[in-house]
C-alpha positions as CSV (number, residue, x, y, z in Angstrom):
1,X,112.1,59.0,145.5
2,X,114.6,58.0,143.2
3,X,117.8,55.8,144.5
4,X,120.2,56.3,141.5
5,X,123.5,56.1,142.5
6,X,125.0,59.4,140.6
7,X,126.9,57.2,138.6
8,X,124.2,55.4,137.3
9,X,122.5,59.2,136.7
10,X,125.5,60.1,134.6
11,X,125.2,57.1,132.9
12,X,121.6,57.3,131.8
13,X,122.1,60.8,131.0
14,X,124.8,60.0,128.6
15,X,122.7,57.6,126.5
16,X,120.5,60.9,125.4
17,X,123.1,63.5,125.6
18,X,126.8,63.9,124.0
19,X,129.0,66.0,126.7
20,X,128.6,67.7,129.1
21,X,130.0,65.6,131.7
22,X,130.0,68.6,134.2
23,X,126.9,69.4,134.4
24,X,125.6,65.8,134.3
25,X,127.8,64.9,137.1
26,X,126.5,68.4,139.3
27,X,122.6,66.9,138.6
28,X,123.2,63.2,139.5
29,X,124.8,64.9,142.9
30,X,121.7,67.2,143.4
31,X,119.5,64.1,142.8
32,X,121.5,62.1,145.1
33,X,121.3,64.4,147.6
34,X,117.6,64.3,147.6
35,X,117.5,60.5,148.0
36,X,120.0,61.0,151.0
37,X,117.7,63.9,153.0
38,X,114.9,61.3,152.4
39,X,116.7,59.4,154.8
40,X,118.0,61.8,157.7
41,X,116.0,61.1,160.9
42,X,114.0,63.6,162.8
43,X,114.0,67.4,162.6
44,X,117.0,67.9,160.6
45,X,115.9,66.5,157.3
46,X,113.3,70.0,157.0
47,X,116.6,72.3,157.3
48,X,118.5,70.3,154.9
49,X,117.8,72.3,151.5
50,X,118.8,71.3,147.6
51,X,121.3,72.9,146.3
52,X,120.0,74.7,143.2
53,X,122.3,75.1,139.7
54,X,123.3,77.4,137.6
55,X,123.8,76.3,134.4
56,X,126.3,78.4,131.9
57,X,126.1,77.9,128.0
58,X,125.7,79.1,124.4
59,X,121.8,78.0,122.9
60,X,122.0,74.1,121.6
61,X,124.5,72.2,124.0
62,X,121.8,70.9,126.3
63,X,121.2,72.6,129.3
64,X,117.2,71.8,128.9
65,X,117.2,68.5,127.9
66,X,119.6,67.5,131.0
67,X,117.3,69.0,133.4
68,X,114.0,67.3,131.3
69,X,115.6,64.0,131.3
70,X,117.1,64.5,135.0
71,X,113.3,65.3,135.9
72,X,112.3,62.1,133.9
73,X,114.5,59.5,135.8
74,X,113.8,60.6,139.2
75,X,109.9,60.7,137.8
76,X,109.6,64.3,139.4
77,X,106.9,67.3,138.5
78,X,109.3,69.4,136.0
79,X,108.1,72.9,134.5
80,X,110.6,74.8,132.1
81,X,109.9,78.8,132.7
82,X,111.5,81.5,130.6
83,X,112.6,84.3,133.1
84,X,112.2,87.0,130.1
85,X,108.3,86.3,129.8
86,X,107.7,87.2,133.4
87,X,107.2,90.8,134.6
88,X,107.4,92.2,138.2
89,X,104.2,92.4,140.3
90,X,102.4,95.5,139.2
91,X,103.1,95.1,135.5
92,X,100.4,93.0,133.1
93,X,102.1,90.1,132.9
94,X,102.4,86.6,134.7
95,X,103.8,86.8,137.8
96,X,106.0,84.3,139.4
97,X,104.2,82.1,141.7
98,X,102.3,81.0,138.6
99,X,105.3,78.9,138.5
100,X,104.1,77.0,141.3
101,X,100.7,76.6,140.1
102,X,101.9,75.2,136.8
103,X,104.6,72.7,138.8
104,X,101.0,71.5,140.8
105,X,98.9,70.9,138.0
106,X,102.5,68.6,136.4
107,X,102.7,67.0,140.0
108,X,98.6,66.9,139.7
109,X,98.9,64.6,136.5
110,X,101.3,62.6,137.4
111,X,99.8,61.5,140.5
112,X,96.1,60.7,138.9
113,X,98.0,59.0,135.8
114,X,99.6,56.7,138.8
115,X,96.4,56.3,140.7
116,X,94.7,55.5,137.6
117,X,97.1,52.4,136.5
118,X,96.3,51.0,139.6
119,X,92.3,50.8,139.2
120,X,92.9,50.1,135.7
121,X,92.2,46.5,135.9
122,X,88.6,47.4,138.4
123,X,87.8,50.0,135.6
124,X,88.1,47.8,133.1
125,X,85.9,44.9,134.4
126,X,83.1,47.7,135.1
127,X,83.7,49.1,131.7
128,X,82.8,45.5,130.0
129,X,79.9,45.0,131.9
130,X,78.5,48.5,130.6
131,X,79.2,48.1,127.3
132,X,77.3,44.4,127.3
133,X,74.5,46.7,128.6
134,X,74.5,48.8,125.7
135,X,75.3,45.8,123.5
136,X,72.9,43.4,125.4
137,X,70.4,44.7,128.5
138,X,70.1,42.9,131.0
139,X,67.1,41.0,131.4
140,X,65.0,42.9,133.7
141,X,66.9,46.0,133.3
142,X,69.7,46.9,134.7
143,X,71.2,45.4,138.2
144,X,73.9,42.4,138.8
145,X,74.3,40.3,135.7
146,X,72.5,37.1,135.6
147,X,75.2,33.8,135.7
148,X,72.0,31.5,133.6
149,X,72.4,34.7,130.6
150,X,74.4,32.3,128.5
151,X,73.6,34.8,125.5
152,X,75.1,37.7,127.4
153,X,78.1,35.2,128.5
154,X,78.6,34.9,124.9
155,X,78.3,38.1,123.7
156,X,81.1,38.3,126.7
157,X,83.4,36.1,125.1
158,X,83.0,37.6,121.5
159,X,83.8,41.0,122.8
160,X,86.9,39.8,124.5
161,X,87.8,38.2,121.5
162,X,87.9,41.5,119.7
163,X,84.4,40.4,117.0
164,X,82.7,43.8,117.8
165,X,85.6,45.9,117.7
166,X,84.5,48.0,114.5
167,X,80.4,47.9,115.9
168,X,78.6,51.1,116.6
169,X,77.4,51.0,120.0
170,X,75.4,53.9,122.3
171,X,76.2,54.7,125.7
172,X,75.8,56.8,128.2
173,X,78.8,59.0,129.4
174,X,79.4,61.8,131.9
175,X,78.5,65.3,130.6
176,X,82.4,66.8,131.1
177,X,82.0,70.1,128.9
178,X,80.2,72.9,130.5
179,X,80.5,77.0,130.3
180,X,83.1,78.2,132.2
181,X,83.4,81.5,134.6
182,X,86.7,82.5,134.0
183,X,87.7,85.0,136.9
184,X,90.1,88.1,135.7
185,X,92.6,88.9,138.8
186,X,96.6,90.2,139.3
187,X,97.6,86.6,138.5
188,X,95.7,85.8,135.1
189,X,93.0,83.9,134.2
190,X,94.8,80.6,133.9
191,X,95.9,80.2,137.1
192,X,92.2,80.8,138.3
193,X,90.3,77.3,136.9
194,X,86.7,78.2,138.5
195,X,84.0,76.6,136.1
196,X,80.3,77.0,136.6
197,X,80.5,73.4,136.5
198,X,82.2,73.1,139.3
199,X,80.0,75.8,140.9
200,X,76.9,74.4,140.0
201,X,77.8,70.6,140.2
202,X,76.1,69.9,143.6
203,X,73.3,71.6,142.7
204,X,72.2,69.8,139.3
205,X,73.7,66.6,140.0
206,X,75.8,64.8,137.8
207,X,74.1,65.0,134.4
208,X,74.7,62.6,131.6
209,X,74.3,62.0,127.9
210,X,73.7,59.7,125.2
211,X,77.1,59.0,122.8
212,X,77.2,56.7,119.6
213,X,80.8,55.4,119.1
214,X,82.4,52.3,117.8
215,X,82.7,49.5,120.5
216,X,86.4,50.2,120.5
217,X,86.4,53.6,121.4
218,X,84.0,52.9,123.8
219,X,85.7,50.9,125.4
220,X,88.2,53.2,126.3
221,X,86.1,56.1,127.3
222,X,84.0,54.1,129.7
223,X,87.4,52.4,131.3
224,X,88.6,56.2,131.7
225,X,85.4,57.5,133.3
226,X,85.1,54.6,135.9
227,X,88.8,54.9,136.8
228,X,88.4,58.6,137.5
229,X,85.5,57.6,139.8
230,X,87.2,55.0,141.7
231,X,90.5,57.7,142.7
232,X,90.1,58.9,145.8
233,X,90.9,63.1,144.6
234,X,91.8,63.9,148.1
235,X,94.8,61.1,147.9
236,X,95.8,62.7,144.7
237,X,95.9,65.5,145.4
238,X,97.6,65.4,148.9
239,X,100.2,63.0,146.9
240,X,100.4,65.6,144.4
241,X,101.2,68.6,147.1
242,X,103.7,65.9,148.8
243,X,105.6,65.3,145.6
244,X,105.9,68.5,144.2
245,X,107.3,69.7,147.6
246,X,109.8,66.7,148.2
247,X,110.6,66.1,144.6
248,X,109.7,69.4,142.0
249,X,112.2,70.5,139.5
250,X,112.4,74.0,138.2
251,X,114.2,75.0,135.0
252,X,114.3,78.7,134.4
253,X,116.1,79.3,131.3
254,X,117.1,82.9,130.0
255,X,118.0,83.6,133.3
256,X,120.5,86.1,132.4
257,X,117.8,88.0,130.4
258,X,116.8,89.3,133.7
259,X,119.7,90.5,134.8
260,X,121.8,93.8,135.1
261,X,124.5,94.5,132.4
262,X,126.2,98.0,131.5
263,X,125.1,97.9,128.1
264,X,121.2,97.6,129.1
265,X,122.1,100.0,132.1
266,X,119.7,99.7,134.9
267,X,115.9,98.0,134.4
268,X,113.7,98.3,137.4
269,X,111.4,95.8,136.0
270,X,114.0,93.1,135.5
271,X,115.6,93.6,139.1
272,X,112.0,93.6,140.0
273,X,111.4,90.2,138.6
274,X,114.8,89.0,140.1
275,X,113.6,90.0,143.6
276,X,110.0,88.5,142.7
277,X,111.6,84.8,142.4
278,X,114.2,85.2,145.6
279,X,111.3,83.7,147.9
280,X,110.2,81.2,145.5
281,X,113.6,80.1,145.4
282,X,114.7,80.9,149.2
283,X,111.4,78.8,150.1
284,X,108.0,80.6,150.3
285,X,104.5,79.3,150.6
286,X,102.4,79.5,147.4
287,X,98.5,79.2,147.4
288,X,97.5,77.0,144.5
289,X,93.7,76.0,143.9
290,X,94.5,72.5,144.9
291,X,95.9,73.3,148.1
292,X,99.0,75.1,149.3
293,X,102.3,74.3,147.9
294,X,105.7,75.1,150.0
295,X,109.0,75.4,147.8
296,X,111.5,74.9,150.2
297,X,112.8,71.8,149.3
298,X,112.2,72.5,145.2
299,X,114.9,71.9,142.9
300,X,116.1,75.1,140.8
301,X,117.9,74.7,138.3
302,X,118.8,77.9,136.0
303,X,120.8,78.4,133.2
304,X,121.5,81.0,130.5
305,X,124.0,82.3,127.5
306,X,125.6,85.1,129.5
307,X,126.7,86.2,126.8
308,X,126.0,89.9,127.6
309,X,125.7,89.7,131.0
310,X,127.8,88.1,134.0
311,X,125.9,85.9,136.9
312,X,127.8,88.7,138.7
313,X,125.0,91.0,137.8
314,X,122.9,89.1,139.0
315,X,121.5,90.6,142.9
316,X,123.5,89.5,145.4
317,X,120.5,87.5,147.2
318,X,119.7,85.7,143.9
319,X,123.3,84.6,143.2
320,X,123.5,83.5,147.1
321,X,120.4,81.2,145.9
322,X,122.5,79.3,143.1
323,X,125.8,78.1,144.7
324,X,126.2,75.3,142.0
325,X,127.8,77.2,138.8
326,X,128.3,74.7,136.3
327,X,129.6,75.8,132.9
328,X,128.6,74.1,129.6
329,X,130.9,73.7,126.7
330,X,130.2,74.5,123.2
331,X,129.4,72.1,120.7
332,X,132.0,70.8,117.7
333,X,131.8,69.0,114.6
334,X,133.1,65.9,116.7
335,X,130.5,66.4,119.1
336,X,128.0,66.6,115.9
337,X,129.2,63.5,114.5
338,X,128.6,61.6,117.9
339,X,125.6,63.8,118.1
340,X,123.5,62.3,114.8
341,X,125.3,58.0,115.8
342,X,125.4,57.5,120.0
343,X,122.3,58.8,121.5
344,X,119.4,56.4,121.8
345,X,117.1,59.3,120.4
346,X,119.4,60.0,117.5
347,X,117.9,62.2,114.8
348,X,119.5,59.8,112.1
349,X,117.6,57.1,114.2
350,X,114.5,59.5,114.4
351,X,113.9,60.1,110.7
352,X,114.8,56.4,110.0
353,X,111.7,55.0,112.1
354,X,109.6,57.8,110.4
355,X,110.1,56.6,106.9
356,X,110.4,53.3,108.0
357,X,106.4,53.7,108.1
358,X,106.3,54.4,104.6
359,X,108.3,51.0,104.0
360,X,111.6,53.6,102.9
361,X,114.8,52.2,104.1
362,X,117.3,55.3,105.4
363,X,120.7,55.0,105.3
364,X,123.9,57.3,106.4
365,X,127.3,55.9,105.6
366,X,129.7,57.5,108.1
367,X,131.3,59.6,105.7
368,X,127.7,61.1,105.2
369,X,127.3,61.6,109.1
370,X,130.8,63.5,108.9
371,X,130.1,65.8,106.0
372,X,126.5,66.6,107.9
373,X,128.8,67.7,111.0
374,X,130.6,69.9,109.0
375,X,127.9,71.5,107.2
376,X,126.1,72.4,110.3
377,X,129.5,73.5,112.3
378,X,130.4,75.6,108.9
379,X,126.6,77.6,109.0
380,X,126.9,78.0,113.1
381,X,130.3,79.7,112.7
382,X,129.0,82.3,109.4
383,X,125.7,82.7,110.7
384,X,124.5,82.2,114.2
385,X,125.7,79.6,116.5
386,X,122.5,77.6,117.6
387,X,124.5,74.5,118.7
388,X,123.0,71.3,117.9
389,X,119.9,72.6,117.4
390,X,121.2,73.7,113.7
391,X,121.7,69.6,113.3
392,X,117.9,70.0,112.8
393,X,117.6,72.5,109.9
394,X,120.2,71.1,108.3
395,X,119.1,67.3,108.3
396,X,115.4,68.9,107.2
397,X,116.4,70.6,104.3
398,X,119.0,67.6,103.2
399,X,115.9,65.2,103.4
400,X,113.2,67.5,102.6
401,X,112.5,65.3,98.6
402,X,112.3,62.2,100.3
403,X,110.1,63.2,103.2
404,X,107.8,64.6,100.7
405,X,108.0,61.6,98.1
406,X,107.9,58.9,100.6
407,X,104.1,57.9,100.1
408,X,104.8,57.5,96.5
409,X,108.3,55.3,96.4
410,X,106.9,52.3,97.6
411,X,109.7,49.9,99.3
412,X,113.2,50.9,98.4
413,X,116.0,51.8,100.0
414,X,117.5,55.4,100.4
415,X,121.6,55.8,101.1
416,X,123.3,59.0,101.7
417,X,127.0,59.3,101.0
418,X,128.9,61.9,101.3
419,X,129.2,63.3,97.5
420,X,125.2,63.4,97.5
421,X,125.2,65.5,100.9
422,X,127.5,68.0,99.4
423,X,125.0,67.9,96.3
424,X,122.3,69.0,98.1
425,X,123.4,71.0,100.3
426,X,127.0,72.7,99.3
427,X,125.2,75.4,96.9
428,X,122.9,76.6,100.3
429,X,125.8,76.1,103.5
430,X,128.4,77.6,100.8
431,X,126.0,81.3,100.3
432,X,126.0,82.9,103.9
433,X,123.1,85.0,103.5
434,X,120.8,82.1,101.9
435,X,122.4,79.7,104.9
436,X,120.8,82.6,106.9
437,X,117.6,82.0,105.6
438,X,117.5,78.4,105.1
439,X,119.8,77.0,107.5
């Protein structure tokens, strides 16, 4: 469980995202607050429950990428639902405790990822002394290798040394693929994952077969195979169970698709979906194929335009379940400009280290950074307001000739200024139906 001060969550939060200080500060307080039930004594930590958010906001200012990077820090299972694709029980459709499932399988991975860095090292010896059996058998056949083999020690060293890197080798893996009996119920066939191999396993015993690869790749799928086998899948996946009940996040976005608004006038279906997620959200007990999975102490977080709608029209119960409103603000050309220079994951800095791998050098002079801004704030006022998500179209198109020439420039140098912006993109932000279209 994380111990971030929610100073320090604000902080790390704001070397990704521009803004939004609200919001940031009502997450690090929600994470905070996690840390601090962790260490309440006896019976009152179970009635101590998170206090879910409701996050309020045009598309493009960052409501998702706080919660993924919130999710990230505090190294929690994190699904992102869209309320609109859900449909209420009765209707063909997903329903909503495949929410659950989906947050297990996250917490699932996670778990077996951390389990697995922590054989590495065993699987790795075993993994070398299976590839020198395909490279070199033992003599005798197989068993404990022989300390007088000072050809096999050899062979050892040379392989550690990275000779026999590019060397076809066979060897003999686990048979993973296998038909599978996919099971049709009310909650879809994803959520079902029954194979006949799973079925059948016990019965056949494990079967095996014969793989020609270079040493290389070997190397890695025999590491990978003897990791799995020395995890314990009963740790994982009580671990897994454990920290997607202490720790899961939940970010439903297009909340307010699903709820009431005069113009719509009343929808029994999306009522019905509200009223499907209340005992998710109130705390209900799910049954997942690994186990079940209670969501009492799972993290909510919703969010949603409201442009049409009010969280007012939201039901009563549902609104009750989010007391944290939060409301985002929308984005600016100064936010833009701070937008494409501050964050660590800049998408100046992004396409730089792409065609950086090309041996192109990118450059934006400041005056080229503010001219971007301006483009993109002019095409989200005339067209639709996407937020900083129009950033993206816009810096596509502007580099679109030098993405596509880049394998044939060889090393140079590229510098955008602002005249050469406003050349390439004036004639396209300046037309609003083509902006439509292109922008």
């Amino acid at each position: 469980m994380s111990g971030f001060t929610p100073r320090e969550v604000v902080s790390e939060l704001d070397r990704y995202i521009v803004g939004q200080g609200a919001a940031k500060r009502a997450v690090a307080i929600a994470l905070r607050n996690r840390w601090r039930r962790q260490q309440v004594e006896g019976e009152l930590r179970d009635e101590i429950h998170p206090k879910n958010i409701l996050m309020i906001g045009p598309t493009g200012v960052g409501k998702t990428e706080i919660a993924r990077r919130l999710a990230r820090l505090a190294d929690a299972p994190f699904v992102k639902v869209e309320a609109s694709k859900f449909t209420e029980v009765g209707y063909v459709g997903r329903d909503v405790e495949s929410i659950v499932r989906d947050l297990t399988e996250v917490g699932m991975k996670l778990v077996r990822e951390e389990e697995t860095r922590k054989v590495r090292a065993s699987a790795e010896r075993i993994a070398e002394e299976r590839l020198l059996d395909a490279l070199y058998p033992r003599p005798g056949g197989t068993g404990e290798p022989q300390g007088s083999d000072a050809t096999r020690e050899r062979l050892r060293e040379k392989l550690r040394a990275g000779e026999f890197e590019e060397r076809e080798v066979e060897i003999e893996t686990s048979d993973k693929a296998g038909p599978r009996l996919e099971i049709m119920g009310p909650q879809g066939v994803e959520e079902m994952g029954i194979s006949l191999r799973d079925m059948m396993g016990s019965l056949g015993g494990r079967k095996t077969r014969q793989r020609r690869t270079t040493v290389a790749q070997a190397r890695e799928i025999l590491t990978d195979e003897e990791a799995q086998r020395l995890i314990d899948a009963d740790v994982v996946r009580e671990r897994a169970i454990e920290r997607v009940e202490q720790s899961g996040m939940v970010f439903i976005d297009e909340i307010d698709k699903i709820a009431r608004s005069e113009s719509r006038g009343v929808d029994v279906s999306r009522e019905g979906v509200q009223r499907d997620l209340l005992p998710i959200i109130e705390g209900s007990t799910v049954q997942t194929k690994h186990g079940m999975v209670r969501t009492d102490h799972v993290l909510f977080i919703g969010a949603g335009a409201f442009h049409v709608s009010r969280p007012s029209d939201l039901i009563p119960e549902l609104q009750g379940r989010f007391p944290i409103r939060v409301e985002l603000d929308s984005l600016g050309e100064a936010d833009f400009v701070r937008i494409l220079e501050e964050p660590r994951n800049a998408l100046t800095k992004q396409y730089k280290a792409l065609l950086a791998t090309e041996g192109v050098g990118l450059e934006f002079k400041p005056d080229a950074i503010a001219e971007i801004a301006r483009i993109a704030t002019e095409v989200n006022r005339s067209t639709e307001n996407i937020g900083a998500r129009r950033l993206h179209t816009v810096l596509e198109k502007l580099l679109d000739e030098v993405l596509f020439e880049a394998p044939d420039m060889g090393t140079r140098d590229v510098v955008f200024d602002a005249a050469r912006v406003r050349e390439r993109l004036d004639d396209i932000a300046g037309d609003s139906d083509l902006a439509r279209f292109v922008l």
